[in-house]
N, C-alpha and C positions, 0 to 999 in steps of 0.2 A: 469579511465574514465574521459574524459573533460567535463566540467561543463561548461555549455549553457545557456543565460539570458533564461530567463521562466518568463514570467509574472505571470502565476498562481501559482509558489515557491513564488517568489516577493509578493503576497498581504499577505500571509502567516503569522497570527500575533502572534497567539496560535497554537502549536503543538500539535496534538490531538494524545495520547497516547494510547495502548491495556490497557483496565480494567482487558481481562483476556488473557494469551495467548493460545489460542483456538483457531481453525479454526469452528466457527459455522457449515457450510455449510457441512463440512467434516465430522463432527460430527455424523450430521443428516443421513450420506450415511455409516458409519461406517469407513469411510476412515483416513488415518494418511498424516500426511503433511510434509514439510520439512522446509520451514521458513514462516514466518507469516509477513501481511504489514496492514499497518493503513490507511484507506481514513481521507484524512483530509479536507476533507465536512464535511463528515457524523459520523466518530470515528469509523467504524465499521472495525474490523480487519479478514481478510482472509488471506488465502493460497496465497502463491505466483507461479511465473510459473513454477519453480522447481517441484512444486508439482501435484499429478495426476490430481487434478480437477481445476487449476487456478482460483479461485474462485476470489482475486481481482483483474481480470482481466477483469475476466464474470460481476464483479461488475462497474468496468469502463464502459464495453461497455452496461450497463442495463442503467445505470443511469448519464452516462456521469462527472464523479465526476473524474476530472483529476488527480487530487497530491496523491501520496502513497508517506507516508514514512515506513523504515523498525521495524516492534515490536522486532527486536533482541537485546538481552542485549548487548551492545556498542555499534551498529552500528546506526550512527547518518546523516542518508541523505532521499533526497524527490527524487522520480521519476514521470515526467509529461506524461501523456500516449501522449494528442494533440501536447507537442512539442518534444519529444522525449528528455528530455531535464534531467540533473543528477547533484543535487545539494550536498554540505555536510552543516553542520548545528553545 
């Protein structure tokens, strides 16, 4: 995937990591998930769109908190939902 200026990767100064890798949201529905993403506003990690409930997706479009990066172990990049935009890190 090509990697595109973002300004909201750009101010990006601390990575904010999964405390746990859970999908809260999924949890709560009794559902299972497929990979997990970290808002880095907010820390808060969700399901990705792979998975049945898109949760940080549903969590972008609730609260407008653009930058997800991935909670997978290796995988080290930010995606911006407002620029469509895909960084590695």
């Amino acid at each position: 995937m090509q990697q595109k200026y973002c300004h909201h990767i750009k101010t990006i100064s601390k990575i904010k990591t999964a405390t746990e890798h859970i999908c809260e949201e999924c949890i709560k529905l009794g559902d299972d998930w497929v990979h997990l993403r970290t808002c880095q506003e907010c820390g808060v990690t969700l399901c990705c769109d792979d998975s049945k409930n898109k949760h940080a997706t549903a969590h972008f479009h609730a609260t407008k908190h653009p930058v997800i990066s991935s909670a997978e172990p290796n995988e080290k990049w930010f995606w911006c939902y407002l620029d469509n935009a895909f960084a590695t890190y």
